[in-house]
C-alpha positions in Angstrom: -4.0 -40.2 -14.9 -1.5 -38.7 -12.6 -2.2 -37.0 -9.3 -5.8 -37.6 -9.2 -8.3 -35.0 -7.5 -11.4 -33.6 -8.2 -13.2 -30.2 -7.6 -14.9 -29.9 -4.5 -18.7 -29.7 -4.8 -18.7 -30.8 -8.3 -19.4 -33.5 -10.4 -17.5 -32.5 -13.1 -13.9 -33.3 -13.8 -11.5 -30.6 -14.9 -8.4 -32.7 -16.7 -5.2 -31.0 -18.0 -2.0 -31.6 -20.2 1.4 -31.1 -19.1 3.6 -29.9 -22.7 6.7 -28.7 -22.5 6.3 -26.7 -25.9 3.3 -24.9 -27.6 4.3 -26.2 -31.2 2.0 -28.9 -32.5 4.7 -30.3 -34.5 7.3 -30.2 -31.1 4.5 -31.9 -29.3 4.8 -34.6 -31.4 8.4 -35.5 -30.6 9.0 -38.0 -27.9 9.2 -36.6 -24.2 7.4 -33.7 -25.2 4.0 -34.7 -23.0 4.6 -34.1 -19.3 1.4 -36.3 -18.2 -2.5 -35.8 -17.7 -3.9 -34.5 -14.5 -7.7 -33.6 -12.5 -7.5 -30.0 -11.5 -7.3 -30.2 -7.6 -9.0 -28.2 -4.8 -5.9 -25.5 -4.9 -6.0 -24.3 -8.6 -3.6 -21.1 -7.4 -0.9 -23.4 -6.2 -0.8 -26.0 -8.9 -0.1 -23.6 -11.6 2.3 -22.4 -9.4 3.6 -26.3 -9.6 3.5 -26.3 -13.2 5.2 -22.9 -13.4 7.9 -24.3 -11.5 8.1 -27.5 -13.8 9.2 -27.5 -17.5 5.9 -27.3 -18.6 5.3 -24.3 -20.8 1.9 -25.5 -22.0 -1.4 -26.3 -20.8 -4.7 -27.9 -22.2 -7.9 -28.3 -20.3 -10.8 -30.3 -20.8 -13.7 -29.5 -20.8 -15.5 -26.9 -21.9 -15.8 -24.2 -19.2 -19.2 -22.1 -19.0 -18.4 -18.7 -18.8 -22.8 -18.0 -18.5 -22.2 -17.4 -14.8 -25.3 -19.3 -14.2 -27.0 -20.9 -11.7 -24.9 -24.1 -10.6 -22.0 -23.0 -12.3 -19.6 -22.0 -9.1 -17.3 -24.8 -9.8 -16.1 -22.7 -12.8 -14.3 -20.7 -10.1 -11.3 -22.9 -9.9 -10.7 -24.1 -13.5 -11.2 -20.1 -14.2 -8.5 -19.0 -11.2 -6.1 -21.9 -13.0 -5.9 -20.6 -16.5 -5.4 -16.8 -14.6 -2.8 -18.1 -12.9 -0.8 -19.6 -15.8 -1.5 -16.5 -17.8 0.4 -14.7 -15.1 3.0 -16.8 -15.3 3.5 -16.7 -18.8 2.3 -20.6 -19.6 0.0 -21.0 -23.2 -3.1 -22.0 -22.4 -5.3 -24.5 -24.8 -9.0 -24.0 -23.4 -12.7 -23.8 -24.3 -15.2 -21.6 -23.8 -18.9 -21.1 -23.6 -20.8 -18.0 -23.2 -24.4 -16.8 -22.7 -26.7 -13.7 -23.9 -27.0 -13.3 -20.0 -24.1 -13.9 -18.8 -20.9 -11.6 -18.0 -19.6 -10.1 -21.0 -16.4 -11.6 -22.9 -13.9 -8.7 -22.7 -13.9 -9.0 -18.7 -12.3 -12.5 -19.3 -9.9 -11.0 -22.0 -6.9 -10.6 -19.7 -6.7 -14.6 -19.9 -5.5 -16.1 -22.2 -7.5 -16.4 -25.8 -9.6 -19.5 -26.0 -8.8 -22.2 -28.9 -12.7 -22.2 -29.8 -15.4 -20.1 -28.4 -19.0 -21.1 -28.5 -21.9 -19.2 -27.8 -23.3 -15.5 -29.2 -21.1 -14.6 -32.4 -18.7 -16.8 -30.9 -15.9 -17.2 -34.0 -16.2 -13.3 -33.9 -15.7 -12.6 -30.4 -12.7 -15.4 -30.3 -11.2 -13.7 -33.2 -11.6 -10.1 -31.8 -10.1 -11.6 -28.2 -7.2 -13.0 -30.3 -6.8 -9.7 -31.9 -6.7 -7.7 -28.8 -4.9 -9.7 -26.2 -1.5 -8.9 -25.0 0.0 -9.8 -21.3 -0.9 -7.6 -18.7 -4.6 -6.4 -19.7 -5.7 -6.8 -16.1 -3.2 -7.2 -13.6 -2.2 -5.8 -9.6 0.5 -4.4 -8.1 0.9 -5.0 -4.5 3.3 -2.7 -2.2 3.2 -1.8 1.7 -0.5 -1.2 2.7 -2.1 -1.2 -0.9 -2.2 -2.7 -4.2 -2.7 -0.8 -7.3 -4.5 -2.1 -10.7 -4.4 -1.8 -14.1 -6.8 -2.5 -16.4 -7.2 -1.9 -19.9 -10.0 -5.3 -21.0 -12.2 -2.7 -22.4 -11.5 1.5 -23.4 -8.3 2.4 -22.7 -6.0 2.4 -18.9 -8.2 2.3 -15.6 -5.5 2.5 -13.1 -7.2 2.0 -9.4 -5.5 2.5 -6.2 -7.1 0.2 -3.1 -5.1 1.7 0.2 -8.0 0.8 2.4 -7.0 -2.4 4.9 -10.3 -4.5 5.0 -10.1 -3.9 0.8 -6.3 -4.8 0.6 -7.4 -8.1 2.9 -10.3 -8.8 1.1 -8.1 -8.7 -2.2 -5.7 -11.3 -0.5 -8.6 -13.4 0.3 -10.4 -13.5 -3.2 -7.4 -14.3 -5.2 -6.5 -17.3 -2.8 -10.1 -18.6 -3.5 -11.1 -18.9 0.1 -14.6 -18.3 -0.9 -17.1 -15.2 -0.9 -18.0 -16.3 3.2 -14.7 -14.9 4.0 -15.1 -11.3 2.6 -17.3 -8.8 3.5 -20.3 -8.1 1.1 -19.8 -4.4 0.8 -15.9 -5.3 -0.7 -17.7 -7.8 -2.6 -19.6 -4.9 -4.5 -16.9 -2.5 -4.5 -15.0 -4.5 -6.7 -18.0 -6.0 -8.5 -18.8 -2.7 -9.7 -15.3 -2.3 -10.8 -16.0 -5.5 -12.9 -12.6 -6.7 -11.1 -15.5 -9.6 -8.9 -17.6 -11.6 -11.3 -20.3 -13.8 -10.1 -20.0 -16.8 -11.2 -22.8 -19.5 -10.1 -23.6 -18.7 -6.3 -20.0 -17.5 -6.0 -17.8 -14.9 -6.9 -14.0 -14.9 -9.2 -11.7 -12.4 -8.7 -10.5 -11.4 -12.3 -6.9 -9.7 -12.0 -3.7 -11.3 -11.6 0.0 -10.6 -10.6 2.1 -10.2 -13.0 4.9 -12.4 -12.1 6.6 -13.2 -15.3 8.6 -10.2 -15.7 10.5 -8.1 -13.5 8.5 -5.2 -11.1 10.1 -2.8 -9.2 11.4 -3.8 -5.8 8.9 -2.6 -3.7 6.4 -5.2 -5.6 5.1 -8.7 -4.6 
């Protein structure tokens, strides 16, 4: 494999696909496979790699536990990579697992659909995630001294303004995976209630992106 790393803290091994088409059939033309990778310490900087790249889709191995259970923090990454290429436009090929207990599909639904789904009613739920997704079901908009989000994963538009500093750093913080030590457990709750902060393991995922694929007005970032 290319560019080998692993995920800190974890014995696991996240390995991706570099395509530079979706297509089955175009896959399987010559110089259509870009090369095999581990998913590295920085998952918000290497999709920005591959965005950069002519790689227009991704498939990553293995399954990833979407239970939120105990020892399942390393999820964090692998989940902030395939939020990051859905931002970016790039199709993602990925598994999923869920759990009775666990956090509820639709507040993954902004990412892109899963290939296979397994868990609870799982051919149902992928289907239903399938159905409903569309770009920009969770996303942020950042201008001077707030950022605004949009969220429509479950009933509806929930548009929420956050103009409050130590919330606007806190934000900055959590989508550049720095870790739940470096924000304040009182942000941590506003946004969990918000379901825009999942828990995942003993650690917490921040669930919107930027939507970076398309134009935003100027006073956007």
């Amino acid at each position: 494999m290319n560019d080998v790393a692993t995920v800190p803290g974890s014995d696991s091994e996240f390995r991706f696909s570099l395509w530079r088409h979706g297509d089955a059939a175009v896959r399987a033309l010559p110089d259509m496979h870009l090369g095999d990778r581990e998913l590295g310490e920085d998952a918000v900087d290497e999709a920005r790699r591959i965005q950069q790249s002519d790689a227009r889709f991704v498939s990553i191995d293995p399954v990833v536990d979407l239970s939120g259970g105990p020892g399942t923090e390393h999820m964090i990454p692998v989940l902030s990579f395939i939020r990051e290429l859905t931002s970016y436009g790039v199709e993602v090929d990925w598994r999923a697992r869920l759990a009775p207990d666990g956090p509820q599909w639709w507040v993954f639904s902004h990412l892109f659909p899963p290939s296979a789904l397994e868990g609870p009613h799982g051919d149902d739920v992928a289907s239903a995630w399938r159905a409903r997704y569309h770009v920009g079901r969770c996303f942020l908009r950042q201008g001077p001294g707030f950022v605004q989000i949009r969220d429509r994963r479950s009933t509806g538009l929930r548009r929420l303004t956050v103009s409050d500093g130590a919330l606007v750093s806190a934000i900055e913080s959590l989508m550049s995976d720095r870790g739940a030590d470096s924000v304040p457990d009182q942000a941590v709750s506003v946004f969990e209630k918000q379901h825009l902060v999942i828990r995942i393991g003993g650690g917490v995922w921040w669930a919107p992106y930027r939507l970076r694929r398309w134009a935003l007005p100027a006073w956007e970032v």
